[in-house]
N, C-alpha and C positions, 0 to 999 in steps of 0.2 A: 584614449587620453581625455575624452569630455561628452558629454551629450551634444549632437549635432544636430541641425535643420535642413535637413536632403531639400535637393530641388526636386522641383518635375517641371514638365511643360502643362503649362495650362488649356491651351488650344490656340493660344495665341503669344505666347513669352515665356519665359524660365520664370518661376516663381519658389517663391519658399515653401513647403509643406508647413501646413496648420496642424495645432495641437493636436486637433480630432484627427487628420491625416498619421498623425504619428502613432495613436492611438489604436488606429487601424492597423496599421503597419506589426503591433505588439502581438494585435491579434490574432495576425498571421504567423507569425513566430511564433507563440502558443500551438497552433494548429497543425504546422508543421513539425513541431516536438511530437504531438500526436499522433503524427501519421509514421515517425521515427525512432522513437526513446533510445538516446543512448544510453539510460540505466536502466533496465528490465528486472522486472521480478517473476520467477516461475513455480508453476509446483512442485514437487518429487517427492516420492514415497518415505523417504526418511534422510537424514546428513545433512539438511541445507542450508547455505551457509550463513544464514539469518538465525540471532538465540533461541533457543528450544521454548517452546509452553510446555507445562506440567497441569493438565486435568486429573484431581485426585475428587476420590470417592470413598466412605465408609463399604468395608463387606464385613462381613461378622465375623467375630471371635474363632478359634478353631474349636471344633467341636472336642468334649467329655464323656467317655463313655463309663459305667458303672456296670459289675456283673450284681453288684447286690442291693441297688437302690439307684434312684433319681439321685444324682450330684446335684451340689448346692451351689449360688452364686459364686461362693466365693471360690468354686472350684474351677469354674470358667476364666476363659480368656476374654477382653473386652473387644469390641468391634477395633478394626484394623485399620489404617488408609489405606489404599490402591493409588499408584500414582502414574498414570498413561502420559507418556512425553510427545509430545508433536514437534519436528521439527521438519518442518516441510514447504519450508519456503527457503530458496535460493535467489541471491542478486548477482547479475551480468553489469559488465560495463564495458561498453563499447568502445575503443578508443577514436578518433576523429581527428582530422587536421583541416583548419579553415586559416591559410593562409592566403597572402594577394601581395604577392611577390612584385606583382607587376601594377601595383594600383590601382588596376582596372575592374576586379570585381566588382568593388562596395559602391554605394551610391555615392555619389556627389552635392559639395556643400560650399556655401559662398563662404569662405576666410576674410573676415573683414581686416583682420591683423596683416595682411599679405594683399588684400582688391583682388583675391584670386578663387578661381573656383579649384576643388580638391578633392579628391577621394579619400572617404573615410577609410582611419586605419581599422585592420582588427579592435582594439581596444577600443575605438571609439562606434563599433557595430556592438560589441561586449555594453558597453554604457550605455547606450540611446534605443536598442532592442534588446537585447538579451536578459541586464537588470530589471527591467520594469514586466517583462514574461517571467521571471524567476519569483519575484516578490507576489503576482499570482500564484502560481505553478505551486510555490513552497511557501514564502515566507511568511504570508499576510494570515495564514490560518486555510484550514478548510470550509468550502461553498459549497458542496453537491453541484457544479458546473461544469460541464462539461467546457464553456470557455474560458476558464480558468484553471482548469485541470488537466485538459487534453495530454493523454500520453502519460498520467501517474496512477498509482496502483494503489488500491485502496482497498480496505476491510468489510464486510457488511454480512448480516444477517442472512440477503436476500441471495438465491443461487441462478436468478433468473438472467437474460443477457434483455436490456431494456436498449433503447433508441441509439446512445449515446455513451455506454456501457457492458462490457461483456464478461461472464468468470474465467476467469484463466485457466481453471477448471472442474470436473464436476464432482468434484470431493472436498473437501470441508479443510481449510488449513487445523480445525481446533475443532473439536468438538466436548461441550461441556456435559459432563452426567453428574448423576447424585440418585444417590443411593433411594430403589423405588422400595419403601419398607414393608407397603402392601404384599410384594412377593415376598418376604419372607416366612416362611412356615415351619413350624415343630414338625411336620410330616417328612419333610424335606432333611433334615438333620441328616449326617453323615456318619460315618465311623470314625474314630479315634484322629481327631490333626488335622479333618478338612474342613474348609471353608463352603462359605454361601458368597454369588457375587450375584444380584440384580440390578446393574446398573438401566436408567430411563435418561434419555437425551434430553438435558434443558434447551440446549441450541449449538446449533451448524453455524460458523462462521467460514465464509468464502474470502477468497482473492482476485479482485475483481480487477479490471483497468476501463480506464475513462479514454474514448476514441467516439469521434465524430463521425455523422454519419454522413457517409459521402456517397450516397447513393444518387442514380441519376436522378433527373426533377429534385434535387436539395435545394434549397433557395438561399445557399450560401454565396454571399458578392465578395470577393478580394478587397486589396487596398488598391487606392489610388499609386500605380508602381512610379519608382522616383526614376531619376535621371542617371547614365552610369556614363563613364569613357566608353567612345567607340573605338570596338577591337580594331585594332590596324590604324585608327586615326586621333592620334593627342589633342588633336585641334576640332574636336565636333563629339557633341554629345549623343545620346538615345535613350531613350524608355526600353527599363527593362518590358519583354512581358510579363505575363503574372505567372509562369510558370518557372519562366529564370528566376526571377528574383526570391519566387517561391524557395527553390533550390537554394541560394544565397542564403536565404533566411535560414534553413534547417541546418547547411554544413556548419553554421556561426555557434547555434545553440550546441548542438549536438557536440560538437568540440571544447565547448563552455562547459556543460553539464560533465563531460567526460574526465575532464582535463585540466580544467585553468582553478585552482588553488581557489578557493571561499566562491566560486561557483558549481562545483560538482555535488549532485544530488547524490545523496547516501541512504538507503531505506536500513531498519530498523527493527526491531521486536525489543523495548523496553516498558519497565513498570512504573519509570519517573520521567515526564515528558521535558524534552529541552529544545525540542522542536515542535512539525505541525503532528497533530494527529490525524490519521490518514482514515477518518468516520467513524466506525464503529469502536468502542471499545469492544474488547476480549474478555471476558469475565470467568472466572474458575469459581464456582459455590462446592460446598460439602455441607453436612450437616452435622452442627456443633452442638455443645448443651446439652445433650444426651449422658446418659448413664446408661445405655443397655438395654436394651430388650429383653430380657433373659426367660428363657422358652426350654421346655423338657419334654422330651418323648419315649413314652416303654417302646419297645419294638418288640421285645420279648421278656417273659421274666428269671432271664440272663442277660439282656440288652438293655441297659437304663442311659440314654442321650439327653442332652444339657449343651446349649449354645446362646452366646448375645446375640441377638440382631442388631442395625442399627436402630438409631432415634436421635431427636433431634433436630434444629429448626437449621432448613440452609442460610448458609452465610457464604459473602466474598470472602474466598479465601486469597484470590490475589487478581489483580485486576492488567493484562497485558493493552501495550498498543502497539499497531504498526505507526512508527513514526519516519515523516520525510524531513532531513535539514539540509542545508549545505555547509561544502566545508571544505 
């Protein structure tokens, strides 16, 4: 219902949590999405349920043969595209229930409309943590941070698992080629109708996720934990610990991100962005501007072969992103 001001105990009275205190508190919720996502992304061989990439390449013309002379250009076929589709990223989504039936969960906050202290509703855990972890997480744009990221799945160049970072796995969601011209050869010519295919890898594109590292000696401090109802007593408060509240924090997002309508994260593979883009662009090159190679070989004199190779200067042929929105 609104953004709220949890209490804690200070060491000596109930007070109101401070901006920076709240701050905290987002961070934690971030962290905890981290350590949980209820939307996941995974890899798999082929079918998955994110749109396909298409990596195309030139491979030559099919070959001409002649029993009584060298064929001429014009009797050739010109170089061909090749077109390899990757679809090998799949989204889960986890469903979640973060209800508090009983009031007692969520932290507590002074009502100055009522002189009374209260437990935040759902909606008002949704508002005062979850929105301002979301508008990180997704909306604001991509940071390379791990604390603004925690727990989202992103694109990159790189296959390595860094601090803060790991591939989902060790195969490539995309891999771009382009036709290497240097292998192609008149020696190489075929018989009547086959093709030359030398594809060279421009770049491996991985599926990486962002997870914090929680190992021991980490020099990670929690938040200042607010104030909740005590179980069994209406009449007397308590600090969570930081592991309860921890819990609290995650069931809230986890059930937001899942489930609750213009907060559920949605991953993506499109060409026109209307959300965040999750790092690396996707790039698909071929090599355009070309006319032909055109290449002949005797093999015998009843054997006269004639093929295009490619040529040509690479180009974007089409440019993908993994994109994160809500919706």
């Amino acid at each position: 219902m609104a953004v709220r001001t949890p209490l804690y105990w200070d060491g000596s009275s109930i007070a109101q949590m401070t901006a920076a205190m709240i701050t905290d508190c987002v961070d934690e919720t971030i962290r905890q999405y981290g350590l949980n996502p209820a939307v996941s992304l995974s890899y798999v061989a082929s079918s998955g349920s994110l749109d396909s990439m298409d990596d195309t390449r030139l491979i030559s013309g099919t070959s001409t043969v002649s029993s009584s002379g060298s064929p001429t250009e014009a009797d050739t076929a010109e170089p061909t595209t090749l077109t390899v589709t990757y679809d090998k990223i799949s989204s889960a989504s986890s469903a979640s229930t973060a209800t508090d039936t009983a009031n007692k969960a969520f932290p507590v906050f002074y009502d100055s409309s009522t002189a009374s202290i209260q437990a935040m509703s759902l909606s008002d855990m949704l508002d005062t943590f979850v929105d301002p972890a979301l508008l990180r997480l997704v909306t604001n744009g991509y940071t390379s941070s791990v604390d603004d990221h925690d727990g989202m799945f992103f694109v990159t160049t790189e296959s390595a698992t860094n601090l803060h970072n790991f591939a989902v796995d060790a195969s490539p969601v995309f891999t771009n080629t382009i036709a290497d011209t240097s292998s192609f050869l008149a020696a190489n010519i075929g018989t009547a109708g086959t093709t030359q295919d030398f594809p060279t890898t421009v770049q491996n594109y991985y599926l990486k996720r962002w997870k914090r590292d929680h190992a021991a000696g980490s020099s990670y401090i929690g938040p200042t934990t607010p104030l909740q109802i005590k179980d069994g007593d209406n009449d007397n408060l308590q600090a969570y610990t930081e592991a309860n509240f921890g819990t609290v924090l995650q069931d809230v997002i986890r059930h937001a991100t899942a489930n609750v309508a213009g907060k559920r994260i949605q991953y993506s593979i499109v060409t026109s962005l209307t959300g965040t883009q999750m790092a690396s662009a996707i790039v698909d090159t071929k090599l355009t501007g070309g006319s032909g190679n055109f290449q002949t070989h005797k093999v015998s004199s009843t054997d006269y072969r004639a093929q295009e190779f490619p040529d040509g200067t690479p180009t974007t042929e089409t440019t993908y992103y993994l994109q994160a929105a809500l919706f």
